[in-house]
N, C-alpha and C positions, 0 to 999 in steps of 0.2 A: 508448533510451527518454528520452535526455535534452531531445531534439527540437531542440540545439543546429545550427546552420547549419554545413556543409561549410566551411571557412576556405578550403578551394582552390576554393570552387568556391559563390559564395555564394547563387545560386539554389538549391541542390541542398541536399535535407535531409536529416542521418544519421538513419536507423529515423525515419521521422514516427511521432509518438505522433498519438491523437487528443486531443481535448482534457482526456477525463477521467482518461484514463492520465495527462497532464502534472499534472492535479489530483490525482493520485495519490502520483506522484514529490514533488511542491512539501509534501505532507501529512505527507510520511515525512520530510522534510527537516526541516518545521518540527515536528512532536514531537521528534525530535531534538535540535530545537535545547531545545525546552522540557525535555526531559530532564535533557540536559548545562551547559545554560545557566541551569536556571530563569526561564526566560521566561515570560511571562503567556500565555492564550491569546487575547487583546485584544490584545497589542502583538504576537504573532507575526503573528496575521491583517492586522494593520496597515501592519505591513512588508513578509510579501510581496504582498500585494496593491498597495501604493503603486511598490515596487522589484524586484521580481522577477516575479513573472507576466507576462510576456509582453514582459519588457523585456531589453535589453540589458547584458549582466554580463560585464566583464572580457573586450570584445570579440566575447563568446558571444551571439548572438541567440538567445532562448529562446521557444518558441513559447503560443501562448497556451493557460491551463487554464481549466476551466469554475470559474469563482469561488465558485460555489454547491456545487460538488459538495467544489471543496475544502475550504470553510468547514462544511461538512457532516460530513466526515471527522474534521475536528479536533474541532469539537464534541462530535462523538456520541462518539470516543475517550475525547476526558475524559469525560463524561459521566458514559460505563460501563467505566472503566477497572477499578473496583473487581469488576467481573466477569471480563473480558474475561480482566483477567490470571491467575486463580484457572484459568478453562476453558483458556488456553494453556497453563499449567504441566500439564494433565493430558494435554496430547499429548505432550509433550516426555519424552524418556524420565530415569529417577531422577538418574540420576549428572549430568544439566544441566537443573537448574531455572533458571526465568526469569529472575529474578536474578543468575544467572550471564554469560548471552546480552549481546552485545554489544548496546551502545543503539540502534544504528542498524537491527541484526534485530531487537531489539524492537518497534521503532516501525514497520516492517515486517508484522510480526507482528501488533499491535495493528490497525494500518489495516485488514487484511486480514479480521482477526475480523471485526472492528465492521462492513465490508459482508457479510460471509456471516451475520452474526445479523440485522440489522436493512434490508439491502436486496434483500428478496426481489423488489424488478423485474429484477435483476442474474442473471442464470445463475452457478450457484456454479465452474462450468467456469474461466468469463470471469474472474472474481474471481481467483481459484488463477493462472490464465496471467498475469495483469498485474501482479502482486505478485511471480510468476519475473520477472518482467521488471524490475521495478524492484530487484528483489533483484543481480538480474547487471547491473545499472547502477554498481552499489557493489562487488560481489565477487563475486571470480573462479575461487574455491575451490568447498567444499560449504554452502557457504550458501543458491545458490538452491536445491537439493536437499533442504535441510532448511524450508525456504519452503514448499516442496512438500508433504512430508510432512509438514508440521503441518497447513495451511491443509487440506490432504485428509480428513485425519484428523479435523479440526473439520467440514468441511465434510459428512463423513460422516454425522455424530453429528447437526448440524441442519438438515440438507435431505436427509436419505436421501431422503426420494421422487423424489429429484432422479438418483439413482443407481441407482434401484430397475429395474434393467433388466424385471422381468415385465411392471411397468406399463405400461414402453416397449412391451411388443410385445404389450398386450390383455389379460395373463392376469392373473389377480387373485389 
């Protein structure tokens, strides 16, 4: 998902993301970074959008994100963080509250919510699979499995209709 170019082979792309996946990836980076770093989210959005998105790093060509979708992300994260993370802590089972969770699965986590509440153009399917996806970008363990079952689990609770198989097949 990283959309990094083949070093053997530099036409040739590992996993093409499309663009909003890479705006996805760049999104979970930079809260992270604001986590860990205390960064602003003025100077994160500044940096990767001037040096990162779609530039070159450390010999890695990184393909380009949709800049809107990612400034999107991050915003609406902060935003509603003061929600977001109350409803995550209520997937998560007792013995690993949020707090606990590594910052990089939080921000994971967070991105993930924030389009299953607030971007209902988005299939909450889509959403769930691209957050595995950036989740196993980062680790290799049970992490993207618990990606899984949370963002499921949220995505249950506010888009059942979206799962509601009767409706799928007519009956009401």
């Amino acid at each position: 998902m990283t959309g990094k170019a083949d070093p053997e082979n530099p036409a040739k792309t590992v996993r093409p993301a499309n663009k909003r996946g890479v705006a996805r990836l760049a999104a979970v980076q930079a809260l992270y970074q604001m986590d860990v770093g205390g960064a602003s989210l003025a100077s994160v959005v500044s940096e990767f959008t001037a040096f990162r998105l779609g530039k070159e790093i450390d010999g890695a060509q990184y393909r380009d994100a949709d800049e809107q979708w990612f400034k999107q992300i991050l915003a609406g994260v902060v935003e509603d963080q003061k929600f977001l993370d109350p409803f995550i802590h209520t997937a998560l089972t007792e013995d690993w509250p949020l707090k606990r969770i590594d910052s990089l699965l939080r921000a994971i986590l967070r991105s993930g919510s924030y389009e299953l509440l607030r971007r209902k153009d988005v299939p909450a399917k889509v959403i769930i699979s691209e957050y595995i996806d950036v989740a196993k970008a980062f680790f290799e363990d049970d992490e993207p499995g618990l990606v899984n079952g949370v963002l499921d689990r949220l995505a249950h609770e506010l888009r059942n209709a979206e799962f509601d198989t009767g409706k799928a097949d007519g009956a009401s």
